[in-house]
N, C-alpha and C positions, 0 to 999 in steps of 0.2 A: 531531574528524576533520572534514575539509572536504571534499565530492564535488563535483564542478563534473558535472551530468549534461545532456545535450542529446538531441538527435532529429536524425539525419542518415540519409532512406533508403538511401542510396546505402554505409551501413555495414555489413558485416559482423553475423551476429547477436552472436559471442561481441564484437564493438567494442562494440554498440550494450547491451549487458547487463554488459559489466566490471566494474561494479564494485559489482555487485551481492556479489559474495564478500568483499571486503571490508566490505563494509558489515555482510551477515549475520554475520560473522564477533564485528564490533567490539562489532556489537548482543548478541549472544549472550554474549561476555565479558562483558562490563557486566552481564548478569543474574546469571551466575557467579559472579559476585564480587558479588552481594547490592547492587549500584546498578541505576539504570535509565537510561534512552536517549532523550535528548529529539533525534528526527527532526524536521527543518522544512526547508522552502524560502521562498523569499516571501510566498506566498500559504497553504501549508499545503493546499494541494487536489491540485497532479498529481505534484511530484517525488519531498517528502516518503511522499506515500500510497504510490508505487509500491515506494518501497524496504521501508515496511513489508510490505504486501502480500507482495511477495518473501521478505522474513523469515517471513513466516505461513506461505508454501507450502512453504518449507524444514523448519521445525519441526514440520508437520503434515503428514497424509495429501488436504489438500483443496486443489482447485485455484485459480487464479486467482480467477475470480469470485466464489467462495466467500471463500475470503479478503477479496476488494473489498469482498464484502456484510459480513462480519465487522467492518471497519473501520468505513465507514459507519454501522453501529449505534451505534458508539462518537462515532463524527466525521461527523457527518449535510454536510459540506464536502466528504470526501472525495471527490474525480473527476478521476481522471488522464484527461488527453487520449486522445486517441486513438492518439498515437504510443506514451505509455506503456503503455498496454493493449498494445496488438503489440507491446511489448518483455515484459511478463509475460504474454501469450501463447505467444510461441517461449521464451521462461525456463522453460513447463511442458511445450513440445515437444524440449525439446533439451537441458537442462545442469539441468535439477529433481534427476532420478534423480542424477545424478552429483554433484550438492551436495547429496543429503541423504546420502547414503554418507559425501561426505568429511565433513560437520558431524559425524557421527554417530562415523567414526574419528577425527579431530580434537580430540574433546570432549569422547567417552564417549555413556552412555545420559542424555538430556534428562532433568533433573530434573521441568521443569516439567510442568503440565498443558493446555502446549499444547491438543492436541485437542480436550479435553471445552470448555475455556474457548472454543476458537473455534464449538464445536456449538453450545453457550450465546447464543452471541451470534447467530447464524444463525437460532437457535429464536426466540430475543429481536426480531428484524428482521422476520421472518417473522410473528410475530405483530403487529408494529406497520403493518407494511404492508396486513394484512388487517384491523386497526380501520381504520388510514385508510382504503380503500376501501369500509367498508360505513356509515361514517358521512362521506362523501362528502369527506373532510378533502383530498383528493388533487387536488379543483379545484384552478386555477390555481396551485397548490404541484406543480412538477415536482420529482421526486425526484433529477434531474439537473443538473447545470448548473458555470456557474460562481459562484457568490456570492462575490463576496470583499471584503474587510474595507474599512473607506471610508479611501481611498488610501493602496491598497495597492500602486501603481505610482508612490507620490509625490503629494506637492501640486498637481502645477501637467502640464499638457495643454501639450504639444509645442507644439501648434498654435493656441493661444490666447496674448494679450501678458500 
């Protein structure tokens, strides 16, 4: 499955989130049926995360930033922009309740252990955040950002011969 996703304020929130059900949706089969889901964008930091993310909040009880930190545990990359974030911000104010009902009529009762697996990983972060800070690992190592992979926009600078 191919998503083409973008950031346009001037959208709509159910535009600017569409195809988040789709995607959970596709995600979720693929587990169903005993495969798994390889999510990527370019970079592997804001598009891919955010549709995971979105998957996570739908399968479980925990919100966005929960979810982002649950990922991030796993994919220390992970960092949706800022427009992504305000798209699974209003995703938890607006259309969450109403996709995890339909996942949930859709699908049946989630085999998996979602939940525990995402507390796991929160516990897991949570603890690694508080060694780096008291063994000072946190200098100059922002926990944010963009790192991405060496040319990851291509070979060659626009602006250079």
């Amino acid at each position: 499955m191919i998503v083409g996703q973008s950031h346009d304020a001037g959208q709509k929130v159910t535009e600017r989130i569409q195809h988040f059900k789709k995607c959970i949706k596709f995600i979720h089969q693929c587990r169903l049926h005993g495969g798994g889901c390889l999510v990527h964008c370019l970079a592997g930091v804001s598009r891919s995360t955010t549709i995971v993310v979105a998957y996570l909040m739908t399968v479980t009880t925990y919100g966005w930033e929960d979810c982002l930190n649950a990922v991030k545990a796993v994919r220390s990359y992970a960092d949706p922009n800022l427009g992504f974030q305000q798209q699974l911000q209003e995703y938890e104010m607006t259309l969450l309740t109403e996709y995890r009902l339909w996942l949930q009529q859709e699908f049946g009762k989630n085999p998996f252990n979602d939940q525990d697996k995402v507390g796991k990983l929160l516990s897991e972060r949570a603890q690694k955040m508080s060694l780096r800070e008291t063994q000072n690992l946190w200098i100059n190592q922002p926990d944010t950002g963009y790192i991405l992979p060496h040319k990851a926009y291509g070979g060659r600078s626009r602006w250079t011969n």
